[in-house]
matplotlib code that plots the C-alpha trace (Angstrom):
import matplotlib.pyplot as plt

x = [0.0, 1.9, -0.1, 1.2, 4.8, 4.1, 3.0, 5.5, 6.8, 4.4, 1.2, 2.9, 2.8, -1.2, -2.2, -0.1, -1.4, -5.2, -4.6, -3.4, -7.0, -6.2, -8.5, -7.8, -7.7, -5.2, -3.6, -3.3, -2.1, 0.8, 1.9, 1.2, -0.9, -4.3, -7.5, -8.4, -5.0, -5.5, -9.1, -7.8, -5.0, -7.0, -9.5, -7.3, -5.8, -9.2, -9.9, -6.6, -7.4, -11.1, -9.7, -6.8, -9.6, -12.2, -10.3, -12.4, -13.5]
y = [0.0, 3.0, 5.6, 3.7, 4.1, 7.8, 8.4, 9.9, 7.1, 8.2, 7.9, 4.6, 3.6, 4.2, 3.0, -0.1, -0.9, -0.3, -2.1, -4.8, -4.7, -3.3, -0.6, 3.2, 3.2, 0.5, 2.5, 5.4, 3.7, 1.9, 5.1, 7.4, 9.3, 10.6, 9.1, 11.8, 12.0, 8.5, 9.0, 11.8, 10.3, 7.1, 9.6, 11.2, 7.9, 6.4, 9.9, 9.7, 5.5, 6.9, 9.4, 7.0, 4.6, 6.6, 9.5, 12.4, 11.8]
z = [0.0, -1.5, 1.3, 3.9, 2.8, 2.4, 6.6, 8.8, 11.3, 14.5, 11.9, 11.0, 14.7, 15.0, 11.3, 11.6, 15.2, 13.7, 10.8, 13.4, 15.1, 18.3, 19.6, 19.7, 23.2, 23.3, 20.9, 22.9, 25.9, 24.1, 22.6, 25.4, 23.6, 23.9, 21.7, 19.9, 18.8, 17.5, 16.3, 14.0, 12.6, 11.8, 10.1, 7.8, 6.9, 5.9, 3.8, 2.0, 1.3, 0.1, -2.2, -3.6, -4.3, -6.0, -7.6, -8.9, -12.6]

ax = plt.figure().add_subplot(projection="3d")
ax.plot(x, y, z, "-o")
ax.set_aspect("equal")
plt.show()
């Protein structure tokens, strides 16, 4: 997944631990972070993936 490879290493951290299946508040915990930190990372990640899959015509 070529929009993977483009996040900067903490987005890397959340997407890949999401990606894993663990919850955003286990997310936040393991990275000492807080959840809406991960909720809006995981956000923009699924907008990018959205975009990349339906381009605009």
């Amino acid at each position: 997944m070529a929009l993977f490879r483009l996040l900067h290493k903490p987005d890397k951290a959340i997407v890949g631990r999401y990606i894993q299946g663990k919850s955003i508040a286990e997310i936040a915990r393991e990275l000492d972070c807080s959840q809406s930190v991960v909720s809006e990372t995981i956000y923009r990640f699924r907008q990018q993936l959205k975009k990349e899959r339906h381009p605009p015509i």
